[in-house]
DRENZAMI-283345 format. One record per residue (C-alpha): x, y, z; residue number from 0. Coordinates in steps of 0.1 Angstrom, whole numbers, plus 5000, padded with zeros to 4 digits. Example, Ala and Ser with C-alpha at 12.3 -4.5 7.8 and 13.67 -1.06 7.14 Angstrom:
BEGIN
   px   py   pz resi
 5123 4955 5078    0
 5137 4989 5071    1
This chain:
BEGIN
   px   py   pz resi
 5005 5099 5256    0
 4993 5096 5218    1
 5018 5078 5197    2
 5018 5103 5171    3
 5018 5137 5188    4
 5034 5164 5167    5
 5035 5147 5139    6
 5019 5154 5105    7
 5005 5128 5080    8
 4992 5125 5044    9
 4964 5099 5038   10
 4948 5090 5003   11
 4918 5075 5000   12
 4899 5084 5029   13
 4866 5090 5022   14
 4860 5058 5032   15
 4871 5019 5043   16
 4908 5016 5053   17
 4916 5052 5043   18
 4892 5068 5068   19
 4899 5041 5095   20
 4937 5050 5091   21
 4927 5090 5088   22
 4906 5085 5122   23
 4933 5064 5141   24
 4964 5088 5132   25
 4946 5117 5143   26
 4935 5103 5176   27
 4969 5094 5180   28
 4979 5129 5179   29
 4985 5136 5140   30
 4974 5161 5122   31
 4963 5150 5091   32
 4957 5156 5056   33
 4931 5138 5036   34
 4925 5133 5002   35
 4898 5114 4980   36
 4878 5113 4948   37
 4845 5114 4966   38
 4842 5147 4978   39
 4815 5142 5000   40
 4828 5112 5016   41
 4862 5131 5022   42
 4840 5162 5042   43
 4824 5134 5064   44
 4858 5121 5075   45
 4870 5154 5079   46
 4839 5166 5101   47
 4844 5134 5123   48
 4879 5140 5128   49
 4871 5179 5135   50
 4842 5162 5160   51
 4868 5141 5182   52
 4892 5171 5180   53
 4917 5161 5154   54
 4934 5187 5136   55
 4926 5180 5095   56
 4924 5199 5064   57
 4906 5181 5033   58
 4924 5178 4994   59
 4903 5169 4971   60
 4911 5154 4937   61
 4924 5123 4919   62
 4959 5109 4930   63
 4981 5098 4900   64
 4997 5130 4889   65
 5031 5147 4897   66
 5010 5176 4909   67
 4985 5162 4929   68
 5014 5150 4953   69
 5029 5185 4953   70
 4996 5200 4964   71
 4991 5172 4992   72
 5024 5179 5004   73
 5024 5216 4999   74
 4992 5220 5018   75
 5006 5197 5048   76
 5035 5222 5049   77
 5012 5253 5048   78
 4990 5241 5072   79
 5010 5223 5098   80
 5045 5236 5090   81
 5066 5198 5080   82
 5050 5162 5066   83
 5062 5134 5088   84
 5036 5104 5076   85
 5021 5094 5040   86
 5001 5062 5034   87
 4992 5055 5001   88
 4960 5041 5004   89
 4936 5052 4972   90
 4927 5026 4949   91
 4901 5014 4921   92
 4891 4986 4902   93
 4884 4976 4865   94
 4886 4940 4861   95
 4886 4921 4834   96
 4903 4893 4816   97
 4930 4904 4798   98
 4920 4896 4765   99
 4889 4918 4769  100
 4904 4948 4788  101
 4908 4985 4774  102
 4936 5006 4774  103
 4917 5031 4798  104
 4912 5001 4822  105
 4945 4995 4821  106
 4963 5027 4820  107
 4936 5039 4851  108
 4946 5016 4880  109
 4984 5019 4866  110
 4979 5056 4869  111
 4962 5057 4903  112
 4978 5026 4922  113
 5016 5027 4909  114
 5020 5058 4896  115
 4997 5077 4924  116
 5023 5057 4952  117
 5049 5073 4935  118
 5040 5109 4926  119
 5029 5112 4962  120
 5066 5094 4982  121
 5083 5120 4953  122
 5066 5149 4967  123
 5071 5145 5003  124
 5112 5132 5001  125
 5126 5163 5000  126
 5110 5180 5037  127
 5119 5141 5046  128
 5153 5141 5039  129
 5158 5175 5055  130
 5147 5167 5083  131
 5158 5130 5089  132
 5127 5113 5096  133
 5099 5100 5075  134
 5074 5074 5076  135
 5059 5059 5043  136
 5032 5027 5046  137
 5018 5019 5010  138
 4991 4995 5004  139
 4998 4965 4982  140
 4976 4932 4977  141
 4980 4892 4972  142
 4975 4893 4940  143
 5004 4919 4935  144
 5021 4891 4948  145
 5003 4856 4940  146
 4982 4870 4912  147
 4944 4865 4905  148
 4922 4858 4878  149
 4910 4888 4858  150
 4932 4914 4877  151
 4961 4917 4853  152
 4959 4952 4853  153
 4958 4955 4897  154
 4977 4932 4901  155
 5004 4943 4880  156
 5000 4981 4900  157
 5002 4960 4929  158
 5037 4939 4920  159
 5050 4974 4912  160
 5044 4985 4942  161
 5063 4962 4964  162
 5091 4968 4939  163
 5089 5007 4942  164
 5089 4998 4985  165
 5120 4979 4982  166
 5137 5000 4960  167
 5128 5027 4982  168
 5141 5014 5015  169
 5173 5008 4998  170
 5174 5045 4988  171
 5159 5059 5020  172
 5171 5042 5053  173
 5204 5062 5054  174
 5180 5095 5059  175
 5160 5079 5087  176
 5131 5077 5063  177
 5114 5038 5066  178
 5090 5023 5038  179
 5068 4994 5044  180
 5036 4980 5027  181
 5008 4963 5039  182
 4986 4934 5021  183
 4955 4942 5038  184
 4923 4917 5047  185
 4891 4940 5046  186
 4856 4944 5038  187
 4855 4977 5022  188
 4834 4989 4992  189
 4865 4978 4970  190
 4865 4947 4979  191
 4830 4939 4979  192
 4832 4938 4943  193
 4854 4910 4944  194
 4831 4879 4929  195
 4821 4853 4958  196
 4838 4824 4940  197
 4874 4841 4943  198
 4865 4851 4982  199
 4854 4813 4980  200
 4888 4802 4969  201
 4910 4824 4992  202
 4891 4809 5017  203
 4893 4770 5007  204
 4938 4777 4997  205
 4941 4800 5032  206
 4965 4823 5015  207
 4985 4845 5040  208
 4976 4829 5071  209
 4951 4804 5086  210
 4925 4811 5067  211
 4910 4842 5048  212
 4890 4860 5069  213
 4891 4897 5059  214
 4886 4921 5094  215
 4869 4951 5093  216
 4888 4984 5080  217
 4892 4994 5118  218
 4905 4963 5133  219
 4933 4964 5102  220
 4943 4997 5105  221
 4962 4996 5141  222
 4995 4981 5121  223
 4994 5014 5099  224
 4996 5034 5131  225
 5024 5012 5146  226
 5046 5014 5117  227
 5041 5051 5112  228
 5057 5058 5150  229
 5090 5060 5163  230
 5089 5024 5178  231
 5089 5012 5141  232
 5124 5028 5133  233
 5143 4997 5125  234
 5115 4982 5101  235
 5116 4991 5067  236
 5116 4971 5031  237
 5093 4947 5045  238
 5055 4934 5036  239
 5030 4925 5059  240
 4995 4912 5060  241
 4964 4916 5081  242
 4931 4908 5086  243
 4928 4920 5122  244
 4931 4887 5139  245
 4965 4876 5119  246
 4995 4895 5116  247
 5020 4880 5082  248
 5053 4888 5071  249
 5059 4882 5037  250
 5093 4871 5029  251
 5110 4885 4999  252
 5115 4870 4966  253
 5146 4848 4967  254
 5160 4816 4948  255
 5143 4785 4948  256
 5166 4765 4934  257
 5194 4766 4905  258
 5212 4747 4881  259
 5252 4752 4869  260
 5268 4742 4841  261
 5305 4757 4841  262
 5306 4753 4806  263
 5273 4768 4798  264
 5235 4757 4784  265
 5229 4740 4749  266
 5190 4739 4740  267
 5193 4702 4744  268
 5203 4703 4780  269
 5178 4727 4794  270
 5154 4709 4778  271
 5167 4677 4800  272
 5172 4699 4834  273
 5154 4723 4839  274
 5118 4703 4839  275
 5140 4688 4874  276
 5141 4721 4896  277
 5101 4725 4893  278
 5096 4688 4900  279
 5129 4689 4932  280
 5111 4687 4966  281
């Protein structure tokens, strides 16, 4: 029996890479799915494939980042197939550059389509959610959201925000039966390709995430989307995984390292003796 059967997802991004692998994999799990990209072109192949297998999918064209662009995903998901159970959050761009050499457009455009694009689309589909008790919501999120990288101030900064807006979220949203997770995902896609060889280089040498960094192909990653839009995934939300297709991580939270008291307070003086001691504690 398909995993998803009945139920009715928004996916961003899909014209291509993880976005079409997760558009693909819902719908022949029994979703019916809406898909929205940039590339217009790209978008009317995945929704001819998906048509071509037997999936039920209607196409949205446009740029995510805007209040209304969420409104019109989720009010054609309504018109179309009658409720919205699913939305990942998967479109995303690039403009690196050091900071001292980026723009203000560079900056405010991944901002606008990363952060604010997650958002304007989860505020658009809460209200069908809440009415009727059930909602799934995977967003994407990255290592350097959460370990930073050289040259990505302005993603990685989208991508720190996201995993704030996900926990938040799950705070907000578990007493409606609505779950929110994000996934750090390992894949060659055209995104990612643009990455310079000597970071892939170093990812690979530090093993960040897991045993190594391997990044898997958009449809070996994809499988976890599926599992934590179903039913099964019920009790899991708040949390942040990665994947490559061969490794499955969970990312813990952000919690104390270590602390200091002083009952009576902090003078200059004594931070300046202490506190070098809880970076160099083991």
């Amino acid at each position: 029996m398909a995993l998803l059967k009945d139920r009715v997802a928004i996916i961003t991004g899909a014209a291509g890479g993880l976005g079409k692998a997760t558009a693909q994999l819902l719908a022949r799990e029994g979703a019916a799915v809406i898909i929205n990209d940039i590339m217009l072109e790209g978008l009317q192949q995945t929704a001819d494939e998906i048509r071509a297998q037997g999936g039920r999918v209607r196409a949205v064209g446009g740029a995510v980042g805007t209040m209304e662009m969420g409104q019109q995903l989720r009010d054609t998901a309504v018109a179309e197939f009658g409720r919205v159970d699913i939305l990942v959050n998967v479109a995303g761009n690039l403009r690196d550059r050091m900071s001292w050499n980026m723009t203000e457009e560079e900056w405010d455009d991944v901002i606008r389509v990363h952060l604010k694009g997650t958002f304007a689309n989860i505020r658009a589909v809460l209200p069908n959610m809440r009415q009727q008790s059930y909602g799934r919501i995977i967003n994407f999120t990255s290592r350097s959201g959460m370990l930073g990288n050289v040259g990505q101030c302005n993603y990685a900064a989208a991508k720190a925000g996201i995993l704030g807006l996900t926990r938040t979220l799950a705070k907000e949203l578990e007493r409606y039966g609505i779950t929110i997770n994000a996934i750090s995902p390992s894949a060659v896609t055209a995104m990612t390709m643009t990455i310079p060889a000597a970071v892939t280089a170093r990812n690979t040498e530090q093993g960040v995430g897991g045993s190594s960094f391997s990044p898997g192909t958009p449809e070996q990653v994809v499988p976890l989307v599926v599992y934590l839009a179903g039913e099964n995934a019920g009790a899991i939300t708040g949390t942040t995984w990665g994947f490559d297709g061969k490794t499955i991580t969970l990312w813990s939270n952000p919690q104390p390292l270590r602390v200091l008291v002083s009952d009576g307070g902090w003078s200059v003086e004594e931070i300046t003796l202490q506190l070098p001691t809880l970076i160099t504690s083991p």
